[in-house]
MARBA-3410 file (N, C-alpha, C, O; in Angstrom, 1 decimal):
67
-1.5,-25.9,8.8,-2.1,-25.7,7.5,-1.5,-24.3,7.0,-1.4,-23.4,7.8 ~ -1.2,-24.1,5.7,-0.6,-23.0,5.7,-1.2,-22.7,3.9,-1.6,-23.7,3.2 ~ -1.2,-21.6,3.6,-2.0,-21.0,2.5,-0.5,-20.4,1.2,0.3,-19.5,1.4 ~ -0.6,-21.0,0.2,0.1,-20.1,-0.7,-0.4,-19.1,-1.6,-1.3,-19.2,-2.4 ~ 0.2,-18.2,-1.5,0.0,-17.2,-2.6,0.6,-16.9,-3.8,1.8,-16.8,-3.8
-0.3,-16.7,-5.0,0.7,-16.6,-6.4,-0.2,-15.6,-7.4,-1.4,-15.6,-7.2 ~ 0.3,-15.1,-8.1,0.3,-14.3,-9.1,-0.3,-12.9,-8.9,0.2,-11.9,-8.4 ~ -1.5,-13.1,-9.4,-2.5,-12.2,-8.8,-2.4,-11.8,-7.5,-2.0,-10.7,-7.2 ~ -2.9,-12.6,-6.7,-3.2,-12.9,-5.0,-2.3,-12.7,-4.7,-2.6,-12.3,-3.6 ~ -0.7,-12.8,-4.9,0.2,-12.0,-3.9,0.4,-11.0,-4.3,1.1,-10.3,-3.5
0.0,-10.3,-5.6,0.0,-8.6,-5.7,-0.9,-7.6,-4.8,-0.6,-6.6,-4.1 ~ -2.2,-8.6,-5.1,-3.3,-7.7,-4.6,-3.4,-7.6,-2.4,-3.8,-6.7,-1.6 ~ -2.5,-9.3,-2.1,-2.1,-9.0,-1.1,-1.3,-8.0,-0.7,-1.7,-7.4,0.3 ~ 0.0,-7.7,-1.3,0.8,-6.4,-1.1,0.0,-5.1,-1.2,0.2,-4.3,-0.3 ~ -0.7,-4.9,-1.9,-1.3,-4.2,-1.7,-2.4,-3.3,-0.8,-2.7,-2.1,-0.6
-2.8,-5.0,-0.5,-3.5,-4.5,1.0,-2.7,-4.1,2.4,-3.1,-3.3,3.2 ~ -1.5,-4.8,2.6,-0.7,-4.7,3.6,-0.4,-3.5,3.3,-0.2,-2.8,4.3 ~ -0.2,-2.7,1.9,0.8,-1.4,1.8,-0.5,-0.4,2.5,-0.4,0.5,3.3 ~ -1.6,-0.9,1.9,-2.9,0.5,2.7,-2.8,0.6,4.1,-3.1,1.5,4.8 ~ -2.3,-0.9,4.6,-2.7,-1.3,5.8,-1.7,-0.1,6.9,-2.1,0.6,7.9
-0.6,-0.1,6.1,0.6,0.2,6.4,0.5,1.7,6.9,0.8,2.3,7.9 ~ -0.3,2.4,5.2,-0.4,4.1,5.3,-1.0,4.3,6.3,-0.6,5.1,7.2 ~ -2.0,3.8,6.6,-3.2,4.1,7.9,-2.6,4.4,8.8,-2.8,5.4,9.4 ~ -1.5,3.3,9.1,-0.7,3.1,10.7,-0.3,4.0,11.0,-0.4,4.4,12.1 ~ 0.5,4.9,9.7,1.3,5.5,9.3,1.1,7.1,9.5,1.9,8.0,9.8
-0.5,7.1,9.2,-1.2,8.4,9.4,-1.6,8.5,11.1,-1.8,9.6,11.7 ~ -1.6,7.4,11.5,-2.1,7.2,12.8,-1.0,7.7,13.8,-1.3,7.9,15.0 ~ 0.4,7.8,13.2,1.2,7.9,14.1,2.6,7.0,14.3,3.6,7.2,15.0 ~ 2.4,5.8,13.3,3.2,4.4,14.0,4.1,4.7,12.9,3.8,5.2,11.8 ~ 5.4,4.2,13.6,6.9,4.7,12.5,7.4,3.1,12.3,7.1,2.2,13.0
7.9,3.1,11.4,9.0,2.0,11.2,10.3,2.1,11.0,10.6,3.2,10.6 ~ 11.1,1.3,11.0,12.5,1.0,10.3,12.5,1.2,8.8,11.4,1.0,8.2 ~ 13.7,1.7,8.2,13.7,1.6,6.8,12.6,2.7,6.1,12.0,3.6,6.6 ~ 12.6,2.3,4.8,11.4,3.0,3.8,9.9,2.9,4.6,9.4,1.8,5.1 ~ 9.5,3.8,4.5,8.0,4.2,5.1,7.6,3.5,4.0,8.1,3.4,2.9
5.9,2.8,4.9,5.1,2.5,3.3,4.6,3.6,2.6,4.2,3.3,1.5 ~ 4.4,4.9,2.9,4.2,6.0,2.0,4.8,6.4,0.8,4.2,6.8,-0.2 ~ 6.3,6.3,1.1,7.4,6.8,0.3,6.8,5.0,-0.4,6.0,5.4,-1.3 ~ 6.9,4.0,-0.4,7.1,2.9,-0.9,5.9,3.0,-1.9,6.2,2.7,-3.1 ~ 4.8,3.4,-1.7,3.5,3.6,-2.1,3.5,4.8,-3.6,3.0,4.6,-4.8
4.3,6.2,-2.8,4.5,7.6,-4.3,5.7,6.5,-5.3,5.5,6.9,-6.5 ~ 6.5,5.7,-5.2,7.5,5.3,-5.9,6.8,4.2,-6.4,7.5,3.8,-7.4 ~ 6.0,3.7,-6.2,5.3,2.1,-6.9,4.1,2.8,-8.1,3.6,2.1,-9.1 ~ 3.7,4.4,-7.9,2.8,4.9,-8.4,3.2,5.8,-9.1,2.5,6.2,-10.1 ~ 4.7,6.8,-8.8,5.1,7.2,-9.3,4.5,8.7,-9.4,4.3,9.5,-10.3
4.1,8.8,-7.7,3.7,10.0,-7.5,4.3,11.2,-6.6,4.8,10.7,-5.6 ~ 4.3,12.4,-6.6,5.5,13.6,-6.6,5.5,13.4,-4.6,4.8,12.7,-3.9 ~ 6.0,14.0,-4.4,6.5,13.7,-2.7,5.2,14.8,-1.9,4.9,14.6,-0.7 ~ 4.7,15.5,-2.5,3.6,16.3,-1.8,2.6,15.6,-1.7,1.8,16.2,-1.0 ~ 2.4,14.6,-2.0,0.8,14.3,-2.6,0.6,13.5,-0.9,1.5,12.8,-0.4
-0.8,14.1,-0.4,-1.5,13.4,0.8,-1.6,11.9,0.9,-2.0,11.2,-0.1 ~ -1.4,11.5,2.2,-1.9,10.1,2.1,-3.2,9.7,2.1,-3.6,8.5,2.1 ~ -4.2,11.0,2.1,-5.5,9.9,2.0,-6.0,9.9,0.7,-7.1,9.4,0.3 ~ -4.8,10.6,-0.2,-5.3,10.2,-2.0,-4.6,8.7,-2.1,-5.1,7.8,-2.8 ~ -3.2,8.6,-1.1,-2.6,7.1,-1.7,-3.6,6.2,-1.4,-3.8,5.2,-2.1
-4.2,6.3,0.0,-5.3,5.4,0.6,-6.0,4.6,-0.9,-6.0,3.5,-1.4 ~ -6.8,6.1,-1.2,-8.1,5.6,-2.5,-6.8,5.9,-3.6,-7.4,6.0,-4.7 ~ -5.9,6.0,-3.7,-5.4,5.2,-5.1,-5.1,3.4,-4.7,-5.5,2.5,-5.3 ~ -4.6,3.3,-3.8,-4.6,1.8,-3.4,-5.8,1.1,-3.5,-5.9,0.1,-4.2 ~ -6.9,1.8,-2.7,-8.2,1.0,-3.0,-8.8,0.8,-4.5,-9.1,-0.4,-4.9
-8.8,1.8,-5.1,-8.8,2.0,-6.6,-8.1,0.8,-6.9,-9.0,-0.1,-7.1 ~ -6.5,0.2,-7.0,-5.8,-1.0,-7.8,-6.2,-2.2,-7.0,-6.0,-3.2,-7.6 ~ -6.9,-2.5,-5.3,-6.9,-3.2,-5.4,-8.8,-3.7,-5.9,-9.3,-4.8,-5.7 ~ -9.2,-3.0,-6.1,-10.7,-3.0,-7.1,-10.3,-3.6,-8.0,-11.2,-4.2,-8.5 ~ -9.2,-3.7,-8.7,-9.0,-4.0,-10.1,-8.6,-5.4,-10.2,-8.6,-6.0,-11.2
-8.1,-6.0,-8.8,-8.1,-7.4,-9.1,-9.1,-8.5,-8.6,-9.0,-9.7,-8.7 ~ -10.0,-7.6,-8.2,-11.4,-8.4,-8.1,-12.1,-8.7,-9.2,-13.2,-9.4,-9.0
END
């Protein structure tokens, strides 16, 4: 069984994976490629200083909005 996602529900999904991601991210865990942080100031359009635990509650913030 397998679930699709559309419109709405795959934004608000990305967006949970991107918070999911900063956490990791704060925690220590690295990845390949673009950090979800950098991925997160560029989708928001916010200056390269800014803390990750404002991106956290800006994330929480948009995804409140699709509830």
């Amino acid at each position: 069984m397998s679930t699709v996602l559309t419109g709405n529900a795959l934004s608000r999904f990305q967006l949970c994976a991107l918070k999911s991601a900063v956490k990791l991210e704060d925690k220590g865990m690295k990845r390949h490629g673009k950090s979800a942080t950098m991925i997160v100031k560029q989708m928001f359009n916010l200056p390269v200083g800014t803390p990750r635990s404002q991106l956290i509650e800006r994330l929480e913030q948009e995804i409140k909005e699709f509830v």
